[in-house]
DOLUM-932920 format. One record per residue (C-alpha): y, x, z; residue number from 0; chain. Coordinates in steps of 0.5 Angstrom, whole numbers. Last residue first. Layout:
BEGIN
+-------+-------+-------+-----+-------+
!     v !     u !     w !  nr ! kette !
+-------+-------+-------+-----+-------+
!     Y !     X !     Z ! NUM !     A !
...
+-------+-------+-------+-----+-------+
% end
This chain:
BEGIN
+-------+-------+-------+-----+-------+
!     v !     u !     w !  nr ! kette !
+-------+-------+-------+-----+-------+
!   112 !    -5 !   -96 !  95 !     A !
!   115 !     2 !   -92 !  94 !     A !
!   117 !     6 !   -96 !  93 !     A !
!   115 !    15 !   -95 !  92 !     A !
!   119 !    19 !   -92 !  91 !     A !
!   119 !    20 !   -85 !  90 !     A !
!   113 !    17 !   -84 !  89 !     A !
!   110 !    20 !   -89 !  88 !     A !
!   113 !    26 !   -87 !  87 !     A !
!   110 !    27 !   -81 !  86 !     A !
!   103 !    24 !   -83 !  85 !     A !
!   103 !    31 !   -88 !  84 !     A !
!   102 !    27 !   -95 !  83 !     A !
!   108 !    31 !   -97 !  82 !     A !
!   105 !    38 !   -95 !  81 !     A !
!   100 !    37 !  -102 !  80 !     A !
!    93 !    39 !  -100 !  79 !     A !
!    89 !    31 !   -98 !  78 !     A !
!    93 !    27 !  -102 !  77 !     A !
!    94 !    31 !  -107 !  76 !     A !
!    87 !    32 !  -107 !  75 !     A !
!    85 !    25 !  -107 !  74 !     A !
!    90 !    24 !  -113 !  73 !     A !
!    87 !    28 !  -117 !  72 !     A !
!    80 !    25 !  -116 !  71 !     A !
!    82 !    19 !  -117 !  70 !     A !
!    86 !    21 !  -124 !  69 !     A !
!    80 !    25 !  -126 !  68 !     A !
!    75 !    18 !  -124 !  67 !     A !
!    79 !    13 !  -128 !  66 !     A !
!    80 !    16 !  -134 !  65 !     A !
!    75 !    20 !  -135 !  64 !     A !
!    70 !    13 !  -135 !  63 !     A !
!    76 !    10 !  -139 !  62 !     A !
!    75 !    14 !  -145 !  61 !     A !
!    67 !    15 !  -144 !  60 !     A !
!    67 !     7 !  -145 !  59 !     A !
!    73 !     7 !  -151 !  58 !     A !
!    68 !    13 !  -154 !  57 !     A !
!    62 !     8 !  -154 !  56 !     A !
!    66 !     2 !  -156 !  55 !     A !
!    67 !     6 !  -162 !  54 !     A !
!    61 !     8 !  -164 !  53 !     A !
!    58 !    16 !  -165 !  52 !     A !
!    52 !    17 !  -168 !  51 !     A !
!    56 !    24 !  -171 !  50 !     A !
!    56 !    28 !  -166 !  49 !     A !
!    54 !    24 !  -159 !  48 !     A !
!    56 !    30 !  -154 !  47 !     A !
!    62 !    33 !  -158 !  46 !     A !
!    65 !    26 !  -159 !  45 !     A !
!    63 !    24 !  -153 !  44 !     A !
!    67 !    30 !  -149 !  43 !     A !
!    73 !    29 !  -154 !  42 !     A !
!    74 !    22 !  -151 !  41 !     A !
!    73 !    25 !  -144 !  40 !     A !
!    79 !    30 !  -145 !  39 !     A !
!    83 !    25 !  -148 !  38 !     A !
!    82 !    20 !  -142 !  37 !     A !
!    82 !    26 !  -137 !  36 !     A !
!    89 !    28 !  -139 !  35 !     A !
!    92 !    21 !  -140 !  34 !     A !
!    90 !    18 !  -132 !  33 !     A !
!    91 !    26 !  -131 !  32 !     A !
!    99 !    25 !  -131 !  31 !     A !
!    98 !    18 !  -130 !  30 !     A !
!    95 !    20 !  -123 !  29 !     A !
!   100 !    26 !  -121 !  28 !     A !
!   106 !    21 !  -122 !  27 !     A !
!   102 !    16 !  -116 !  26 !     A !
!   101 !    21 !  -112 !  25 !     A !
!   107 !    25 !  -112 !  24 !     A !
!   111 !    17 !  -111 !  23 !     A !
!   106 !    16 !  -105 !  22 !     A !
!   108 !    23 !  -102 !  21 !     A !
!   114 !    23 !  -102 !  20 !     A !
!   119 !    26 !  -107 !  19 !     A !
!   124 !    32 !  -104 !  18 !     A !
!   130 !    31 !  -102 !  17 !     A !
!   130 !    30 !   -95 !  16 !     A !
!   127 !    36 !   -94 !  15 !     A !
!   120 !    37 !   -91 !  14 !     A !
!   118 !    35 !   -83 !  13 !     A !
!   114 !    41 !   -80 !  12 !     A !
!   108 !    40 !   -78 !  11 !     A !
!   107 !    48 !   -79 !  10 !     A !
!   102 !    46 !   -84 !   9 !     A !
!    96 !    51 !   -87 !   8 !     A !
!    91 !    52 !   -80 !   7 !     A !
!    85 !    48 !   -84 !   6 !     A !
!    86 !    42 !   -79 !   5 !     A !
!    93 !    41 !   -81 !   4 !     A !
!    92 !    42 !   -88 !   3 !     A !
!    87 !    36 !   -89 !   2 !     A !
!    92 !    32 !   -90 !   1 !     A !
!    89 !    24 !   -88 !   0 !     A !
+-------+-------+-------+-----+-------+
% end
């Protein structure tokens, strides 16, 4: 699913063995931004609503940032990073 072969920025090369695979980068990569869009999404409310703001409102905005910066983050790791290259995810990545 990389898009870095059709754009002509893979080699389709295998990586190091010690590097991390695709499955762990993105999920790291989606806690990382889950926290993130989270936080940014709550200040976003608080400036949005000023002083009407509720608390189930905020917990809503929250979640909302949550889910959609940490989906789309891991979307676009899937999609750029050389780990998720089909050659090193069948290299690399376990197998469940």
């Amino acid at each position: 699913m990389a898009l870095r072969k059709a754009l002509g920025y893979s080699e389709g090369d295998l990586m190091r063995s010690d590097c991390k695979p695709c499955s762990r980068l993105m999920r790291q990569t989606a806690g990382i931004f889950t926290v993130g869009g989270a936080f940014g999404f709550w200040v976003l409310c608080r400036l949005h609503y000023g002083p009407r703001i509720t608390v189930p409102r905020s917990l809503r905005w929250a979640a909302c940032g949550a889910v959609s910066t940490s989906s789309a983050t891991a979307l676009l790791v899937r999609l750029f990073s050389p780990e998720c290259e089909l050659q090193n995810i069948a290299a690399y990545d376990i197998k469940r």
